[in-house]
VOGU-3710 file (C-alpha; in Angstrom, 3 decimals, decimal comma):
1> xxxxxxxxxx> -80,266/-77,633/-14,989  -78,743/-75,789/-12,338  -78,604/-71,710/-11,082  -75,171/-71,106/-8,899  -75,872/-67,364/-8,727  -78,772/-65,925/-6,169  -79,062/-63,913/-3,582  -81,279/-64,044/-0,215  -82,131/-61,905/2,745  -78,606/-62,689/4,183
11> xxxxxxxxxx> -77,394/-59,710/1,571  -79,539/-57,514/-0,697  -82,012/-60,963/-1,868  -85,784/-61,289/-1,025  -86,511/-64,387/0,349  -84,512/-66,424/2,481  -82,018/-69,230/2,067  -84,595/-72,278/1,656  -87,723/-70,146/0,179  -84,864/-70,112/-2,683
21> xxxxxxxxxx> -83,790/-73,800/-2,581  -87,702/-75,155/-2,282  -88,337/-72,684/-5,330  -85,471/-74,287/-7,382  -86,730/-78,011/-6,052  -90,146/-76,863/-7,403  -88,703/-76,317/-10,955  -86,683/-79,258/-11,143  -83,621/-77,980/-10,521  -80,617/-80,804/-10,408
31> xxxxxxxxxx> -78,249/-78,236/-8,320  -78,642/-74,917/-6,380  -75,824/-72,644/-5,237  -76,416/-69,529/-2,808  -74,137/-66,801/-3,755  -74,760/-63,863/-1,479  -72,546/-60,783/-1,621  -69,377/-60,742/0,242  -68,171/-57,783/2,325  -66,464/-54,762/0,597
41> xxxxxxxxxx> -69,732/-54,599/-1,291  -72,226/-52,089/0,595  -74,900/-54,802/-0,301  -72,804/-57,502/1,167  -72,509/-59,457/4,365  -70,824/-58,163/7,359  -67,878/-60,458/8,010  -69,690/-61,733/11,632  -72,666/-62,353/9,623  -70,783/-65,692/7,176
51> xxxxxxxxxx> -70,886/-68,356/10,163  -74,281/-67,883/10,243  -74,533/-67,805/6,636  -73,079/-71,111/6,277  -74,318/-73,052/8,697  -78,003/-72,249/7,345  -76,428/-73,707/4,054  -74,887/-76,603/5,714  -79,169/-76,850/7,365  -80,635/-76,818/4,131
61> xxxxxxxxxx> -78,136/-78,661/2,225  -78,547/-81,525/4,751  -82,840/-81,454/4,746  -83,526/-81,579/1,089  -80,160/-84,287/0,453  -81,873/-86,582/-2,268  -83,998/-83,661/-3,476  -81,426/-80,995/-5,119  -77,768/-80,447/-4,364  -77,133/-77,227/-2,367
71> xxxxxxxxxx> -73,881/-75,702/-2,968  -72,884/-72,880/-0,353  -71,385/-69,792/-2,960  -69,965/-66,640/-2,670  -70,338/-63,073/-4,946  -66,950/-62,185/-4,312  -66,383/-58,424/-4,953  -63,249/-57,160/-6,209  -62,990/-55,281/-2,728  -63,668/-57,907/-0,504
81> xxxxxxxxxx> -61,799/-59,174/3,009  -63,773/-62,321/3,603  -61,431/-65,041/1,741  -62,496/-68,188/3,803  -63,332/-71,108/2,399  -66,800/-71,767/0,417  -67,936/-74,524/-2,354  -67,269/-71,820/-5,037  -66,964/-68,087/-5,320  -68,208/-65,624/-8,576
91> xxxxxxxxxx> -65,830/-63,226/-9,008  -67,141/-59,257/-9,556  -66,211/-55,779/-10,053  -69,042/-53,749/-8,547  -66,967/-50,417/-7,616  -63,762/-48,687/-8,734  -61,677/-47,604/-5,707  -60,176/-43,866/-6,677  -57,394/-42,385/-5,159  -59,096/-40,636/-2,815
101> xxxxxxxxxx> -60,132/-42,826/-1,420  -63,997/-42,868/-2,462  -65,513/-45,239/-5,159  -67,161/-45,137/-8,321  -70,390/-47,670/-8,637  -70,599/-49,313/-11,878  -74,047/-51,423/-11,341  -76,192/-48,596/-8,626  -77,926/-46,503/-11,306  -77,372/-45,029/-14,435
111> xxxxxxxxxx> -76,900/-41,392/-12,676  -74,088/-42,699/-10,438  -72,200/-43,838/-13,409  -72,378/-40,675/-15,322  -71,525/-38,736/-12,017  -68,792/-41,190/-11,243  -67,251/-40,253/-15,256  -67,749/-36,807/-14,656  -66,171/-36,699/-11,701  -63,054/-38,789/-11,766
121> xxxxxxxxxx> -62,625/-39,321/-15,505  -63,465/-35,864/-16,891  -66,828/-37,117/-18,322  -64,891/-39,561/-20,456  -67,061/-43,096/-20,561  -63,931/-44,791/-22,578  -61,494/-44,117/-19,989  -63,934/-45,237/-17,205  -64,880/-48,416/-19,271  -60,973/-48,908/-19,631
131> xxxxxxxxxx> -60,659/-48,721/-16,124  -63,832/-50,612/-15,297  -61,750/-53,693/-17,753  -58,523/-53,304/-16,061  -59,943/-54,186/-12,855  -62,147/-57,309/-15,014  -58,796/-58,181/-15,740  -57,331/-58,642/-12,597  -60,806/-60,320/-11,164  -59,707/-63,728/-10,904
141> xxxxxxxxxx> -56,291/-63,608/-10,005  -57,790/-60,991/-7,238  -61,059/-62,663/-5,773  -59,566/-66,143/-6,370  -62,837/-66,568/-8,361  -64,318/-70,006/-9,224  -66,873/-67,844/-12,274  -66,408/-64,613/-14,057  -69,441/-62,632/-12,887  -71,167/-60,492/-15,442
151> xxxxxxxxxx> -68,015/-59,405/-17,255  -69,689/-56,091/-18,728  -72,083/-55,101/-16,141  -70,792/-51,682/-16,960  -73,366/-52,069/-19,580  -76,520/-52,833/-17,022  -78,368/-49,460/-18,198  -77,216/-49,202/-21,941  -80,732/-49,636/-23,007  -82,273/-47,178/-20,897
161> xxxxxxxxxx> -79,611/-44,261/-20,878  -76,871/-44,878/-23,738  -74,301/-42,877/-22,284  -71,160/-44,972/-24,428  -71,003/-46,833/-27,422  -70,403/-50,470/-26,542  -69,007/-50,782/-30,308  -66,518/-48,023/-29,939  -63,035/-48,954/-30,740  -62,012/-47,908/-27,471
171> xxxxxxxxxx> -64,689/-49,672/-25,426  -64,036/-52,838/-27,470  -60,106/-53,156/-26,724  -60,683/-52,561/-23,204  -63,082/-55,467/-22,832  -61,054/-57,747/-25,344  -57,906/-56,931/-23,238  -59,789/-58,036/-19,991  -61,249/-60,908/-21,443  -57,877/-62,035/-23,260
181> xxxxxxxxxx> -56,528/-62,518/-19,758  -59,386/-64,474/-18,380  -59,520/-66,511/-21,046  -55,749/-67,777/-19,557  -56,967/-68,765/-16,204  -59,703/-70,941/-17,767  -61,974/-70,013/-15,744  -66,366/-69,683/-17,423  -67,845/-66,633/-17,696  -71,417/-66,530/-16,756
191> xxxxxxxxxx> -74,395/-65,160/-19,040  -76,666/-63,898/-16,666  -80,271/-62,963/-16,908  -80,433/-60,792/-13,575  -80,496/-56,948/-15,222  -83,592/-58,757/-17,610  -85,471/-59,946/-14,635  -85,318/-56,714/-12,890  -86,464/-54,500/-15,759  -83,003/-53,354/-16,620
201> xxxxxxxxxx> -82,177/-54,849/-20,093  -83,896/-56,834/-22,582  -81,194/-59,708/-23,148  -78,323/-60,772/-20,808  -74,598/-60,152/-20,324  -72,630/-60,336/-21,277  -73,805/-59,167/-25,132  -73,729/-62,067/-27,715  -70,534/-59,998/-29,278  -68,404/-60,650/-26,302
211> xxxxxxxxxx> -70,265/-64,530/-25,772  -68,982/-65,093/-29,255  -65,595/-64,370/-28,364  -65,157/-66,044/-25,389  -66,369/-69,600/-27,642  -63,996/-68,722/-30,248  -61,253/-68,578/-27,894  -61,657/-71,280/-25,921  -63,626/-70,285/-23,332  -66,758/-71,317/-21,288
221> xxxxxxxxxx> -70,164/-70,035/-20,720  -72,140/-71,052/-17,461  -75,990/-69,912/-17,543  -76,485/-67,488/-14,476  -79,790/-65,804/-13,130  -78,489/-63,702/-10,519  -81,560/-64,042/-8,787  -82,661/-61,568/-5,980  -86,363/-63,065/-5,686  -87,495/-66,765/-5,915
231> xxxxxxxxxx> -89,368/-65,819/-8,865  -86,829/-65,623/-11,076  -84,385/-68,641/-10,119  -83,168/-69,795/-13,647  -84,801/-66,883/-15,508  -85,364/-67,101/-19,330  -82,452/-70,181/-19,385  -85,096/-72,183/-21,245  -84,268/-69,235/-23,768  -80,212/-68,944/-23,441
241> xxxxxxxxxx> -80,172/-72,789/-23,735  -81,273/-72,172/-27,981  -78,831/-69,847/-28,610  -75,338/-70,805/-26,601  -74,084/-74,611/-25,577  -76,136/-76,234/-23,120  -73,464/-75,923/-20,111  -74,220/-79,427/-19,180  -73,959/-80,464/-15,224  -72,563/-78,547/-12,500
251> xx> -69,262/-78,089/-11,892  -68,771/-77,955/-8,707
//
């Protein structure tokens, strides 16, 4: 079993770097990957921050060798500058950059999202959503992404505020659009558990409609916890693992 996507006190995580790894050694974990946020993301690293962010990798990865396998990740945001090299990167759209220059969040709260609809999309949710996917679309060839990173994290507070239909006909070419052309660079989509963990939904995302698809077409699932606290390194895979493929060893 392995977790490639967690975040520590180097972004917007908990716990620090090796709280996280001894956490994941404690559960048995084969493989470990730290995936802070890059820059562009508010919650991200400043770009003086990542030599110190890797060399505290490159510490850890070296004390527990024999114990776990300690991959040094990325969250890659869709409006990132930090492109230097790292053992993977998750790609993810977080904002939408308008014209005038300000943003729209699509993962902050359920509020900003309807404000960010109202305000730039004349309180149309389908033409934010297609918006939201036509930036998904672009993630990978973008970020130069290693993962697809929640691919409808539009849909983070569906469960508490329902302001779309995920089953609309609108909302459901946007996201099949998006995920038709990820499909092409091969690249797995994670199913991660992080909006369950923090109180947010009561399964992961992506929903087991758009899971489905990506296995019909030819596509890969990676289990994902986005963790932000030790506590919930791996969270619920036990769970994932009886209803989607068993993703086998790490990758990378």
């Amino acid at each position: 079993m392995f977790d490639l996507h967690m975040h520590t006190v180097f972004s917007d995580g908990k716990d620090t770097a090796e709280d996280m790894v001894r956490e994941a050694i404690r559960m048995g974990l084969e493989a470990v990957g730290i995936s802070d946020h890059s820059s562009g993301d508010p919650c991200g690293m400043k770009l003086e921050t990542v030599p110190a962010y890797k060399a505290e990798i490159a510490r850890i990865r070296e004390k527990y060798a024999g114990q776990i396998r300690v991959l040094c990740g990325l969250e890659r945001d869709f409006l990132t500058d930090d492109f230097s090299a790292y053992d993977y990167t998750i790609g993810s759209v977080h904002w939408l950059c308008m014209p005038d220059g300000h943003h729209v969040s699509i993962d902050w709260t359920a509020e900003k999202l309807r404000e960010g609809a109202e305000k730039y999309f004349g309180g149309d949710m389908y033409a934010l959503a297609e918006a939201y996917y036509g930036a998904e679309a672009r993630v990978a060839e973008v970020t130069k992404c290693d993962i697809i990173g929640h691919f409808d994290l539009m849909t983070k507070f569906i469960e508490q505020d329902p302001a779309f239909d995920p089953h609309h006909p609108r909302y459901v070419s946007a996201w099949q659009a998006a995920a038709d052309k990820l499909l092409k660079t091969g690249k797995p989509f994670e199913i991660n558990t992080g909006a369950i963990s923090r109180g947010y939904r009561t399964s992961p995302y992506p929903s087991g409609e758009i899971c489905a698809y990506i296995l019909s077409h030819g596509g890969k699932l990676l289990f994902s916890s986005d963790a932000h606290a030790k506590e919930n390194i791996a969270f619920r895979f036990g769970e994932l693992a009886k209803v989607w493929p068993d993703p086998g060893k790490c990758p990378f």
